[in-house]
Backbone of each chain as nested JSON, in Angstrom:
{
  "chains": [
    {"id": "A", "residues": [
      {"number": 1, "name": "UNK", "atoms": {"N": [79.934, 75.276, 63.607], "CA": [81.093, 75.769, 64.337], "C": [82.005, 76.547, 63.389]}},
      {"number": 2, "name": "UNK", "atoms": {"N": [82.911, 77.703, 63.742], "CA": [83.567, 78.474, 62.918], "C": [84.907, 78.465, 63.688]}},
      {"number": 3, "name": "UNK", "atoms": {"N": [85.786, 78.899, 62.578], "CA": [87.281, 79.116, 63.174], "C": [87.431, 80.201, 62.919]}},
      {"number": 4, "name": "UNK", "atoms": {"N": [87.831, 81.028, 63.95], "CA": [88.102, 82.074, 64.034], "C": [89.992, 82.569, 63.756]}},
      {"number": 5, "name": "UNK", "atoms": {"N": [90.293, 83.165, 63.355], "CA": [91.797, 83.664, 63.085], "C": [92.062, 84.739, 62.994]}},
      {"number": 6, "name": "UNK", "atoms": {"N": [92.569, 85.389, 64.322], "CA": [92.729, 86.797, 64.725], "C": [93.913, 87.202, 64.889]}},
      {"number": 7, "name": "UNK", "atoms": {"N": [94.503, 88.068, 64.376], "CA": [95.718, 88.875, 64.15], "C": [95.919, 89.957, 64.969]}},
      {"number": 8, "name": "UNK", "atoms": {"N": [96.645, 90.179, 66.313], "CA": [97.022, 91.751, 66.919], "C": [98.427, 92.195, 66.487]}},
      {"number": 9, "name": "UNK", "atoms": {"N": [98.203, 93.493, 66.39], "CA": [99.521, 94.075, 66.152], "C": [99.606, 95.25, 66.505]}},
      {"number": 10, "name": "UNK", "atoms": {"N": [100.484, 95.897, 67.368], "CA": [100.903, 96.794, 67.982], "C": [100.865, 98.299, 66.324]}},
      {"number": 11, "name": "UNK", "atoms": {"N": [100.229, 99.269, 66.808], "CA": [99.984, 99.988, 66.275], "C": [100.943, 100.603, 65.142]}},
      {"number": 12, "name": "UNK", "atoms": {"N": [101.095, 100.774, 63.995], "CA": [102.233, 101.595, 63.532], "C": [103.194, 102.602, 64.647]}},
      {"number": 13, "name": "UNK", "atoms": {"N": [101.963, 103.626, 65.065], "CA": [103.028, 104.835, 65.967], "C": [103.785, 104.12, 67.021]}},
      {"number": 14, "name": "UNK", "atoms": {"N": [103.158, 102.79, 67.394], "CA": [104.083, 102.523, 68.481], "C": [105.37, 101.685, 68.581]}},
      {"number": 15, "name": "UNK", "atoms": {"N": [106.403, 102.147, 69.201], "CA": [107.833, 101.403, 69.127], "C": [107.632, 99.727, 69.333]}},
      {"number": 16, "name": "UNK", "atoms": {"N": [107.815, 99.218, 68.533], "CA": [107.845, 97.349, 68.276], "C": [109.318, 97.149, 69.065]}},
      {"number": 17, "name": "UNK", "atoms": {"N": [109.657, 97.921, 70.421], "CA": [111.039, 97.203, 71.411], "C": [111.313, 96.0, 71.089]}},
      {"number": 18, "name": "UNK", "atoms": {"N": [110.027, 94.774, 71.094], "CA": [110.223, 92.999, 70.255], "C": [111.02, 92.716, 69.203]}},
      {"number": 19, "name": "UNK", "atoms": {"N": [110.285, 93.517, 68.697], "CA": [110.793, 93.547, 67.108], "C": [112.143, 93.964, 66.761]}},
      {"number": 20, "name": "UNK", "atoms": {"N": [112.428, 95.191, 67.445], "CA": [113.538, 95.869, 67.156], "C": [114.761, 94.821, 67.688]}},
      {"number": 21, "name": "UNK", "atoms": {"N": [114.633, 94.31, 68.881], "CA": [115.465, 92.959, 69.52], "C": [115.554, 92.028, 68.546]}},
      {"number": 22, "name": "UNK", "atoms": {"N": [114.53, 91.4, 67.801], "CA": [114.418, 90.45, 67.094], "C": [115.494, 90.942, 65.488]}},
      {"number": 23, "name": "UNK", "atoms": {"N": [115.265, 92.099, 65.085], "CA": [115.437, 92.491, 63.894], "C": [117.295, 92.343, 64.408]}},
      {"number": 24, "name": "UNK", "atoms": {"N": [117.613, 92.843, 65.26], "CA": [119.051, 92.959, 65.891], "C": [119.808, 91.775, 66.055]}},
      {"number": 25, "name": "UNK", "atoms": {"N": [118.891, 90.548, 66.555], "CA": [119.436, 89.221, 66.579], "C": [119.59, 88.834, 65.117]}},
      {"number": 26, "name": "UNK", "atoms": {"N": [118.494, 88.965, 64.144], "CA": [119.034, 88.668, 62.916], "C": [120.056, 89.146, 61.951]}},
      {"number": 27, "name": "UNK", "atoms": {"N": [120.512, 90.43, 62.31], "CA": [121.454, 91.667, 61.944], "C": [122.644, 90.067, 62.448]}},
      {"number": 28, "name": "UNK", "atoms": {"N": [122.802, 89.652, 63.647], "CA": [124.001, 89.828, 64.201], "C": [123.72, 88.188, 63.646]}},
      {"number": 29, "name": "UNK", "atoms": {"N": [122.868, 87.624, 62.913], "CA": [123.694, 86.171, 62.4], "C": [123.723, 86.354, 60.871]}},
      {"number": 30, "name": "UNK", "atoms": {"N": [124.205, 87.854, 60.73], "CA": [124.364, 87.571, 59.07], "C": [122.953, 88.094, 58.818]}},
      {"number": 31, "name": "UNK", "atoms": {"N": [121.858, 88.364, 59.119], "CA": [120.553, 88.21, 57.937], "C": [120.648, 89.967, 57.968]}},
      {"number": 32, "name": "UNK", "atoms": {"N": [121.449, 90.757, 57.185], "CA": [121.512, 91.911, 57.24], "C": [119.811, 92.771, 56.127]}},
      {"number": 33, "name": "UNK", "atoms": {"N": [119.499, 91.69, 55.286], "CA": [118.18, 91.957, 54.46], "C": [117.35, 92.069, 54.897]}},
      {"number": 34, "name": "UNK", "atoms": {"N": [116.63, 92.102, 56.052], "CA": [116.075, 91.786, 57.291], "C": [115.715, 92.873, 57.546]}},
      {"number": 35, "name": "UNK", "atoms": {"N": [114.434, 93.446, 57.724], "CA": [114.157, 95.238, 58.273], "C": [113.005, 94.937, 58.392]}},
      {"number": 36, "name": "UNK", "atoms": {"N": [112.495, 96.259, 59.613], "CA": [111.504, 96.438, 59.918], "C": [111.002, 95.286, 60.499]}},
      {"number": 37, "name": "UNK", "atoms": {"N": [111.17, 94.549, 61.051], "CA": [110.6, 93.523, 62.025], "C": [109.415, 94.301, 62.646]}},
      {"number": 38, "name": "UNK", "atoms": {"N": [108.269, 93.416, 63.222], "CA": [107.312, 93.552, 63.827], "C": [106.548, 92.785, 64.547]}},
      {"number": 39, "name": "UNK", "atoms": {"N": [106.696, 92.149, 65.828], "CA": [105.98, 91.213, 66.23], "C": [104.498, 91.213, 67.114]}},
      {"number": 40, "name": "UNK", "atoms": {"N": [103.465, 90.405, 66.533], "CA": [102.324, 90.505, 66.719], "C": [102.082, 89.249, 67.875]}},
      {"number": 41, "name": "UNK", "atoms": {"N": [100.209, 88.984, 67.266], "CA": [99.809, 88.093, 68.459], "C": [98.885, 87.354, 67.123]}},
      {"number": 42, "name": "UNK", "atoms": {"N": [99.332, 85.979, 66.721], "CA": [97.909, 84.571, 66.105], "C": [96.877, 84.394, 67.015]}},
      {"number": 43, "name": "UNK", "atoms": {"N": [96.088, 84.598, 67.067], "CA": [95.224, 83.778, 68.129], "C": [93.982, 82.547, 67.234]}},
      {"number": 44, "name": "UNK", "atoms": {"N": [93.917, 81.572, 67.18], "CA": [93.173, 80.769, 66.568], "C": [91.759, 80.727, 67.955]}},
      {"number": 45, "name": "UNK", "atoms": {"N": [90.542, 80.219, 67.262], "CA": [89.869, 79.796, 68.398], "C": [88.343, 79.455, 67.703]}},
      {"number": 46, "name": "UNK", "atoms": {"N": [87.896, 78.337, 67.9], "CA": [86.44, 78.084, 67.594], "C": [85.441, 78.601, 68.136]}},
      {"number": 47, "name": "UNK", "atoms": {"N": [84.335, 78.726, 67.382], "CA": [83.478, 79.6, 67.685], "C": [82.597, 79.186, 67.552]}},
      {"number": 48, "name": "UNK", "atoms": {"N": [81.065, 78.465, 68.956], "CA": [79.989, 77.783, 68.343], "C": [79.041, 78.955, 67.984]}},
      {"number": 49, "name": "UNK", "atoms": {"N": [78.661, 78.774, 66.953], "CA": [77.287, 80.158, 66.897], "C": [76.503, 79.7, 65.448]}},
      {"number": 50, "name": "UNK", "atoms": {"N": [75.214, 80.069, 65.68], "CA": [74.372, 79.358, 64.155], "C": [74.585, 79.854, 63.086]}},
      {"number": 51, "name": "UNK", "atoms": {"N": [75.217, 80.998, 62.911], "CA": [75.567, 81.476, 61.355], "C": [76.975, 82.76, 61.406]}},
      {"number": 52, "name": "UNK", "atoms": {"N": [77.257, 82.815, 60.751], "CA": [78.787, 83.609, 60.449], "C": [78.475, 84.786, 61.041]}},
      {"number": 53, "name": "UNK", "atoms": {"N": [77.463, 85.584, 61.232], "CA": [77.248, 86.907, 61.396], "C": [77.468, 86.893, 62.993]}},
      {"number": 54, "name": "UNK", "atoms": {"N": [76.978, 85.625, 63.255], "CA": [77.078, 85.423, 64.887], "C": [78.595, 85.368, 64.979]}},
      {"number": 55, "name": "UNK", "atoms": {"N": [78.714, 84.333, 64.424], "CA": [80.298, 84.235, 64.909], "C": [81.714, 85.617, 64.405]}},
      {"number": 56, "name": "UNK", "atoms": {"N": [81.214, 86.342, 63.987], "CA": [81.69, 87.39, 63.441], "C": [81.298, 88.359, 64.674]}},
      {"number": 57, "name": "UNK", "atoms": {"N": [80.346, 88.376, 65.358], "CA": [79.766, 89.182, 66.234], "C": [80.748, 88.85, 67.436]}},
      {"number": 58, "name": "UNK", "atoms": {"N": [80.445, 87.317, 67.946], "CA": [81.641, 87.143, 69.207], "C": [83.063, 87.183, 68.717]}},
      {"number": 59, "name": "UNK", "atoms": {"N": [83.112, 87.208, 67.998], "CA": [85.054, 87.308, 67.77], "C": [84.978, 88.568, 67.521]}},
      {"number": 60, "name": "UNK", "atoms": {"N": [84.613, 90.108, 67.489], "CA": [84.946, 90.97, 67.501], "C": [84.085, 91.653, 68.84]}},
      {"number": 61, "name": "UNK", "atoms": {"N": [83.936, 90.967, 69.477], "CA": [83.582, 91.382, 71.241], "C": [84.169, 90.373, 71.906]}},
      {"number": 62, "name": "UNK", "atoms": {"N": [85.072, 89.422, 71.475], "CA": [86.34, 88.627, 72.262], "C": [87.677, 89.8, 71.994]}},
      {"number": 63, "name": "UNK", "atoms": {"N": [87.995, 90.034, 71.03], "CA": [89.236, 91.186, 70.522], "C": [88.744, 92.249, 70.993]}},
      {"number": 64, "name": "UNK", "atoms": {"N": [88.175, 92.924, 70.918], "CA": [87.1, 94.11, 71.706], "C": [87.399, 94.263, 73.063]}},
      {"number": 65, "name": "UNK", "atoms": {"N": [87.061, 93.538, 73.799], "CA": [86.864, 93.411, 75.42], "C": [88.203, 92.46, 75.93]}},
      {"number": 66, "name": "UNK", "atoms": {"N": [88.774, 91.858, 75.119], "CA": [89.924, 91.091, 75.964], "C": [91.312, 90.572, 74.979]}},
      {"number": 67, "name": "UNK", "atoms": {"N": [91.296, 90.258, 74.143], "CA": [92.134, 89.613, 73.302], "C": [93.26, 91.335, 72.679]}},
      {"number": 68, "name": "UNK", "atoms": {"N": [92.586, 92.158, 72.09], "CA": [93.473, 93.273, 72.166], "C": [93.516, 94.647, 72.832]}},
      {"number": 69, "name": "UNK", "atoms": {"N": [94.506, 95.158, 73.091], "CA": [94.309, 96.478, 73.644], "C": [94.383, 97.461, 73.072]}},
      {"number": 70, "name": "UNK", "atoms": {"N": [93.013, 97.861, 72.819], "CA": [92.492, 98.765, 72.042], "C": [93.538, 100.35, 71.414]}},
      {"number": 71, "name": "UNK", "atoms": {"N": [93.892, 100.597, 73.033], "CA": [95.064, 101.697, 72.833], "C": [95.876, 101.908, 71.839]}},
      {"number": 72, "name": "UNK", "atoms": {"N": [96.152, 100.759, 72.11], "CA": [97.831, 100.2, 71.666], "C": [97.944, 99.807, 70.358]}},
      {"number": 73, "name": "UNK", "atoms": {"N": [96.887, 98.48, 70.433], "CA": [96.949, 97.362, 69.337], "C": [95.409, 97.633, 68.324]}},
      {"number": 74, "name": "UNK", "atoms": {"N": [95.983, 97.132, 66.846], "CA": [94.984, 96.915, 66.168], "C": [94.876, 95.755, 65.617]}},
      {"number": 75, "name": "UNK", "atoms": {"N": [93.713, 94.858, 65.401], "CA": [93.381, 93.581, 65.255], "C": [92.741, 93.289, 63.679]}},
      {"number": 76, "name": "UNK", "atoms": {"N": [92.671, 92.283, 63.526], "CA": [92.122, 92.247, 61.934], "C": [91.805, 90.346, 62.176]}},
      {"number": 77, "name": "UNK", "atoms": {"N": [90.629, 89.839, 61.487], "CA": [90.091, 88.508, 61.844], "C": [89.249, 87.862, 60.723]}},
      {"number": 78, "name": "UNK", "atoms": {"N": [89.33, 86.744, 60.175], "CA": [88.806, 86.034, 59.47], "C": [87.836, 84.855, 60.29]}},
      {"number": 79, "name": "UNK", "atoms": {"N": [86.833, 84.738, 59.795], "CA": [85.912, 83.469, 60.776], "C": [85.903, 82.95, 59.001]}},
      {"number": 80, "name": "UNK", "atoms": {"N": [86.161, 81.464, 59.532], "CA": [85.621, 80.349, 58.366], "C": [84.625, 79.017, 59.107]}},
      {"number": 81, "name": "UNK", "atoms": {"N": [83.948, 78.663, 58.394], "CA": [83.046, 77.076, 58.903], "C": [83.998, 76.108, 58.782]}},
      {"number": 82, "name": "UNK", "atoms": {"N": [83.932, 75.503, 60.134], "CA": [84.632, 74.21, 59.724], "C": [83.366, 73.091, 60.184]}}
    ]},
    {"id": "B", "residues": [
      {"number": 1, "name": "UNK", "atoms": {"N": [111.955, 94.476, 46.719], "CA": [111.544, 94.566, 48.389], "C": [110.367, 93.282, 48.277]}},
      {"number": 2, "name": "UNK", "atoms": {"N": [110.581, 92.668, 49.244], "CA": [109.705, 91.926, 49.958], "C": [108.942, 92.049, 51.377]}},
      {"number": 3, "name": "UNK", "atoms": {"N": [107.511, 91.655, 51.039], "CA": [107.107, 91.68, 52.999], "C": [107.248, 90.444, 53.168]}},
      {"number": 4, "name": "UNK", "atoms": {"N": [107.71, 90.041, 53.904], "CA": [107.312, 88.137, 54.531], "C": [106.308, 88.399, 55.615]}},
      {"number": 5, "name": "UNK", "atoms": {"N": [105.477, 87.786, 55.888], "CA": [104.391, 87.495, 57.326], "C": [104.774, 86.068, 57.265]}},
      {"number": 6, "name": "UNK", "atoms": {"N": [104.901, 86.095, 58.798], "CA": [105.437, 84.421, 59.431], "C": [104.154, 84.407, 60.768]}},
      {"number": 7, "name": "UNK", "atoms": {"N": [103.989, 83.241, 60.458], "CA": [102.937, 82.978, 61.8], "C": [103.578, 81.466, 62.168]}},
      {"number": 8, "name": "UNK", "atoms": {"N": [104.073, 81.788, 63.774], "CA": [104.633, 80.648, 64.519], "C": [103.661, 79.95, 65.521]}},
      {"number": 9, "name": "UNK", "atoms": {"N": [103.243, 78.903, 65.277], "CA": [102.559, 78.51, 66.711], "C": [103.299, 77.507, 67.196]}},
      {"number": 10, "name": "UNK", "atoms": {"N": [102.692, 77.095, 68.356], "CA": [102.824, 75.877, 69.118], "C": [102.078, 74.448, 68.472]}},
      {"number": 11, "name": "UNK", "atoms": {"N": [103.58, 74.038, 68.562], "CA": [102.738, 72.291, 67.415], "C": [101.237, 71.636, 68.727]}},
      {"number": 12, "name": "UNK", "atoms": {"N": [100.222, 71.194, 67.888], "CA": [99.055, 70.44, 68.186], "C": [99.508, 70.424, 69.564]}},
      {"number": 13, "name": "UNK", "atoms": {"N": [100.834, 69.111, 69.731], "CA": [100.354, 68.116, 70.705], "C": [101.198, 69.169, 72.55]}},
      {"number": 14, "name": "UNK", "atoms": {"N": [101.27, 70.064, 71.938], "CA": [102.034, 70.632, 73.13], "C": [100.513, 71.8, 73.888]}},
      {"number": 15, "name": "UNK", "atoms": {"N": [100.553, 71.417, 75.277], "CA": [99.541, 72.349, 76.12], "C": [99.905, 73.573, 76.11]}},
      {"number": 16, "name": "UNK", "atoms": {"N": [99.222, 74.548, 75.088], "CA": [99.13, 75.908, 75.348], "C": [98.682, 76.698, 76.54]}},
      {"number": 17, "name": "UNK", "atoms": {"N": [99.466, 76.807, 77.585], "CA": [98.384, 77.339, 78.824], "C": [97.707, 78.895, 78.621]}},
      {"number": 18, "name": "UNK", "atoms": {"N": [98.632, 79.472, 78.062], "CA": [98.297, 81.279, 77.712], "C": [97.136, 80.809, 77.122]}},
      {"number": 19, "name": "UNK", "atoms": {"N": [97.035, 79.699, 75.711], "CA": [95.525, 80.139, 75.477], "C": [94.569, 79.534, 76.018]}},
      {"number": 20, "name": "UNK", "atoms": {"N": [94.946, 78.716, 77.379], "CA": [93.598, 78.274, 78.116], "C": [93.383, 79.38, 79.277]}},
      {"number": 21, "name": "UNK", "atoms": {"N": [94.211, 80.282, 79.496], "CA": [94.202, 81.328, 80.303], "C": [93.185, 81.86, 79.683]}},
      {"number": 22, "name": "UNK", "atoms": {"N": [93.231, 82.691, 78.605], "CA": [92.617, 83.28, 77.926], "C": [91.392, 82.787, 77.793]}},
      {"number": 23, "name": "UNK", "atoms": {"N": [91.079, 81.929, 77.072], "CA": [89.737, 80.86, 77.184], "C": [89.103, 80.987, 78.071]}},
      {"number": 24, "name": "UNK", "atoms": {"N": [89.733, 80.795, 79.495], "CA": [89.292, 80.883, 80.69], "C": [88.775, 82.23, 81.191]}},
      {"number": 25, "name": "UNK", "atoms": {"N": [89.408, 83.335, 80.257], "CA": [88.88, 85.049, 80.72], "C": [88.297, 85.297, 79.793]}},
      {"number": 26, "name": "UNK", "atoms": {"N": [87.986, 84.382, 78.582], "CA": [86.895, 84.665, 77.763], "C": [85.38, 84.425, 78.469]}},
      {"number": 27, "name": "UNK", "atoms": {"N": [85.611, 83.106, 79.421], "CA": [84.399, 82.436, 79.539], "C": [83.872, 83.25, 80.644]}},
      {"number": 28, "name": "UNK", "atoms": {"N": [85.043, 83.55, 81.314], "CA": [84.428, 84.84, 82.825], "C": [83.746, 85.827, 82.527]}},
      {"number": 29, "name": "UNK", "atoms": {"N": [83.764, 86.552, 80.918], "CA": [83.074, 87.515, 80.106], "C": [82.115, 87.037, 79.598]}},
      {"number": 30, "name": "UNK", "atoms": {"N": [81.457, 85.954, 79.804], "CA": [80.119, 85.606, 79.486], "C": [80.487, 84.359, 78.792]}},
      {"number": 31, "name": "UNK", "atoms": {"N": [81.777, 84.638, 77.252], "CA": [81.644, 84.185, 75.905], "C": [81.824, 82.722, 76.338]}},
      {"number": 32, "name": "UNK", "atoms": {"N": [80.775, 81.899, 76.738], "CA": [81.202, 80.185, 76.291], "C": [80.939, 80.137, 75.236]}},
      {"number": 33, "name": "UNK", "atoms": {"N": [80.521, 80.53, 74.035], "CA": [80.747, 79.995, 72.747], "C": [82.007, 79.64, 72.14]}},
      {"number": 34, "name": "UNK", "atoms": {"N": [83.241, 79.831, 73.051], "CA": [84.923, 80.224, 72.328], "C": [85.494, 79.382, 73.165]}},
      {"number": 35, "name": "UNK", "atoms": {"N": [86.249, 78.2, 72.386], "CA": [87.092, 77.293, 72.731], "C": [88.379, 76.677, 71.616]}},
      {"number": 36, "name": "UNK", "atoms": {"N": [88.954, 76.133, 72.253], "CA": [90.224, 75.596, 71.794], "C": [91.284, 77.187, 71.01]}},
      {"number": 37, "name": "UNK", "atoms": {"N": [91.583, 77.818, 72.287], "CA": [92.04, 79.037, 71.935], "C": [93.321, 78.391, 72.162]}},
      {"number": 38, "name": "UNK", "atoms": {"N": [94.092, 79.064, 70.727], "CA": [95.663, 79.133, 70.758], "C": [96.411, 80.204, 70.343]}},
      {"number": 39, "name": "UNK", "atoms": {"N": [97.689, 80.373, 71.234], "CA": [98.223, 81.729, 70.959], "C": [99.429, 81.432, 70.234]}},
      {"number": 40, "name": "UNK", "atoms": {"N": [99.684, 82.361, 69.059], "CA": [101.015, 82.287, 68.79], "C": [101.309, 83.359, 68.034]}},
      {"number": 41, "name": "UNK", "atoms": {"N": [102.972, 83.877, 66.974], "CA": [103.295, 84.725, 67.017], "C": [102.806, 84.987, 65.703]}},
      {"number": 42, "name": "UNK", "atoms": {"N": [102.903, 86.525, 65.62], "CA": [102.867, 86.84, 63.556], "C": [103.492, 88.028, 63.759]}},
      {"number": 43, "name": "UNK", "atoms": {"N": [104.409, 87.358, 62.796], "CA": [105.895, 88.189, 62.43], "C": [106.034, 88.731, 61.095]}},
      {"number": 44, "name": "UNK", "atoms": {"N": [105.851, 90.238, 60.953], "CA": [106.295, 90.803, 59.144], "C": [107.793, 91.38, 59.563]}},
      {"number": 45, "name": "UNK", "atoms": {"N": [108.139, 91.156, 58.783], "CA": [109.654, 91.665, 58.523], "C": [109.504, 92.121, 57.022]}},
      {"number": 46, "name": "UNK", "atoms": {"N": [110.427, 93.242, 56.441], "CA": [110.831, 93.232, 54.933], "C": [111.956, 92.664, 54.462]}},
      {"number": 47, "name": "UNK", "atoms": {"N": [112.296, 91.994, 53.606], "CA": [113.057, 91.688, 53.308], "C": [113.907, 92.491, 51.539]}},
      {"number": 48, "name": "UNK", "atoms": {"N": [115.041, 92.974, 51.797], "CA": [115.289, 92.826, 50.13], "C": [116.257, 91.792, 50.061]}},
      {"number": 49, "name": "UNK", "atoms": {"N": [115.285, 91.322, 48.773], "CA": [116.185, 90.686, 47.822], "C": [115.919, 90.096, 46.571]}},
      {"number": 50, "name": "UNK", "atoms": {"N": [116.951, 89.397, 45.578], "CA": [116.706, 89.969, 44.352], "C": [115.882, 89.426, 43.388]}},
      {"number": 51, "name": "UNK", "atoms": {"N": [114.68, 88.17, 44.248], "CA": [113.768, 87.684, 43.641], "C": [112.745, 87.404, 44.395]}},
      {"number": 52, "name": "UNK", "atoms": {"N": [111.891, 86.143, 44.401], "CA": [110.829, 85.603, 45.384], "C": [111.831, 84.66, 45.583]}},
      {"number": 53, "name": "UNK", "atoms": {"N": [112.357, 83.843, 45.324], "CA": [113.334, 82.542, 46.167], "C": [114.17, 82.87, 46.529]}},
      {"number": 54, "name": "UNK", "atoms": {"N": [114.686, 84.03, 46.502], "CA": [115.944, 84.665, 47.755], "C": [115.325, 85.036, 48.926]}},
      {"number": 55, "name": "UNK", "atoms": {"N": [113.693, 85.652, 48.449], "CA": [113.396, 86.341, 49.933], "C": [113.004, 84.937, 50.699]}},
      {"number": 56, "name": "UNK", "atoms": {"N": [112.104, 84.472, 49.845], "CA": [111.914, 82.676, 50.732], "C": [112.599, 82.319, 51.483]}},
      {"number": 57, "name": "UNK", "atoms": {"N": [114.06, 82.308, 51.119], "CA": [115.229, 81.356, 51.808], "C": [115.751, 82.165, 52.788]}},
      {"number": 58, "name": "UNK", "atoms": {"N": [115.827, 83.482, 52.474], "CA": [115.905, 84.307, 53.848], "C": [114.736, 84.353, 54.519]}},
      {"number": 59, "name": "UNK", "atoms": {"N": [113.855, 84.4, 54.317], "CA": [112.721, 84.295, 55.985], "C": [112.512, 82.921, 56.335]}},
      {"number": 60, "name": "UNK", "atoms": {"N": [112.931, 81.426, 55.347], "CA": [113.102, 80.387, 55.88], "C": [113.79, 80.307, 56.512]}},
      {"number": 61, "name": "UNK", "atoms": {"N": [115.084, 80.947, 56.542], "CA": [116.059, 80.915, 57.558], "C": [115.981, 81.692, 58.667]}},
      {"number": 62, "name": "UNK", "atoms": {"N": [115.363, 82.548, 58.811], "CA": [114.987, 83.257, 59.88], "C": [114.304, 82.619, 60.625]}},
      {"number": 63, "name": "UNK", "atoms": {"N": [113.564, 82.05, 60.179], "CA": [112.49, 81.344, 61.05], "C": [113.029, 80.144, 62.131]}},
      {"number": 64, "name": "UNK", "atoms": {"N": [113.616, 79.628, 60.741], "CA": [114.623, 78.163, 61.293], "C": [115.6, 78.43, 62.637]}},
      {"number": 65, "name": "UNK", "atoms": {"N": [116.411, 79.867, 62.026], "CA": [117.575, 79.412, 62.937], "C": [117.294, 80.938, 64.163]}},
      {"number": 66, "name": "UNK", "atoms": {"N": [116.38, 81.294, 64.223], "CA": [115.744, 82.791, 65.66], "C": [114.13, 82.587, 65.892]}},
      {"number": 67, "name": "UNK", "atoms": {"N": [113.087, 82.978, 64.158], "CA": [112.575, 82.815, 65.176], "C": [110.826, 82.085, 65.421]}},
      {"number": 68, "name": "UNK", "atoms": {"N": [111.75, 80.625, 65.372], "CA": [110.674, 79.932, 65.583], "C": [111.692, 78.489, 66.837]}},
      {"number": 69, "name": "UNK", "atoms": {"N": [110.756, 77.92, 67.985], "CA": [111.64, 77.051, 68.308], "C": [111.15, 75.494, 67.752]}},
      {"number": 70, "name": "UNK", "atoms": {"N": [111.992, 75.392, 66.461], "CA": [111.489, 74.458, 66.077], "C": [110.718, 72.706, 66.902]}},
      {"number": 71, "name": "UNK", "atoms": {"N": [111.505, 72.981, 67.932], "CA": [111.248, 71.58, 69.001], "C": [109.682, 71.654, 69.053]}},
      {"number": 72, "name": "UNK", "atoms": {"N": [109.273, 72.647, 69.725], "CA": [108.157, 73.503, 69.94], "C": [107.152, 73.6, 69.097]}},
      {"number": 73, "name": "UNK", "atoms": {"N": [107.464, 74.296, 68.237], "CA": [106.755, 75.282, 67.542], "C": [106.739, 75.015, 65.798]}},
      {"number": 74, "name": "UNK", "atoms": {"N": [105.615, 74.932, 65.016], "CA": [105.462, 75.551, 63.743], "C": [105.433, 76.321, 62.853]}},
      {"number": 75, "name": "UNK", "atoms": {"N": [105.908, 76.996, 61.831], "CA": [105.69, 78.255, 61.02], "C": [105.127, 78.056, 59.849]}},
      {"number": 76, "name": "UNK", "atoms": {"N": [104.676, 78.887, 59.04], "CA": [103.997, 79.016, 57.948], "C": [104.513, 81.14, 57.359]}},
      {"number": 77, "name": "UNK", "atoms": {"N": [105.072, 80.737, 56.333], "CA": [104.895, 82.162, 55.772], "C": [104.707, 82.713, 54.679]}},
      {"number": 78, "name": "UNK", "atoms": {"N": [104.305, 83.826, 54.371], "CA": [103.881, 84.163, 52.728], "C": [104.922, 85.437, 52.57]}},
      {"number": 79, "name": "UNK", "atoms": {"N": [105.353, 85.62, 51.192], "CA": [106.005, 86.515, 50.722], "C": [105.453, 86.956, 49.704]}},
      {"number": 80, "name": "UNK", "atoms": {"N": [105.38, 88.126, 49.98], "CA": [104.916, 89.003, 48.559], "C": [105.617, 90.423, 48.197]}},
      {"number": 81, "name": "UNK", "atoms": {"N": [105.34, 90.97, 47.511], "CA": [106.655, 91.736, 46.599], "C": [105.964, 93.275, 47.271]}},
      {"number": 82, "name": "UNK", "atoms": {"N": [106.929, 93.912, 47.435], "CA": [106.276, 95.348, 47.73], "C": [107.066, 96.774, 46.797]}}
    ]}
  ]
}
């Protein structure tokens, strides 16, 4: 079994509106050091498959087909054995 | 300059439904190999400041007091120098 740990994040070109809210709430309690906020997506998730290549295979046709939007978002993923 | 990456999830014992949603539109796509899916956030912000334990204590505090709900939720973050 593998653990999968997948990272989305809204593209550089595109406006992070989240982020920019988030970066603004911290502006306004004092955390003026605070820039460039950016908020993404963790997704954890096990993965049964007989060897890493497999499980490397379905976690980038889970992010692929459903977990990110391709358009928009770019993804990045580590599989480990547990 | 500092980057911080913060990754917030949902502690263990609390029911993630988004990632059994998901799970659930994984498995409609064929993938039953993929379970115990959990969603949560990953947050980079930059930070300046004028060492590694200033930027620490500012994205510890960020986390603490916007944006993580501690009742809820867990964080974990790394800082590194840019």
């Amino acid at each position: 079994m593998y653990q999968a740990t997948i990272t989305v994040t809204l593209r550089k070109s595109i406006l992070d509106v989240q982020g920019k809210a988030v970066e603004l709430g911290l502006h306004t309690l004092g955390m003026d050091a605070v820039r460039n906020v950016r908020i993404g997506k963790s997704i954890t998730m096990t993965v049964e498959a007989a060897d890493e290549t497999e499980a490397r295979r379905l976690t980038e046709n889970a992010c692929a087909k459903l977990l990110a939007n391709t358009v928009m978002e770019d993804y990045t993923f580590t599989v480990t054995k547990v």
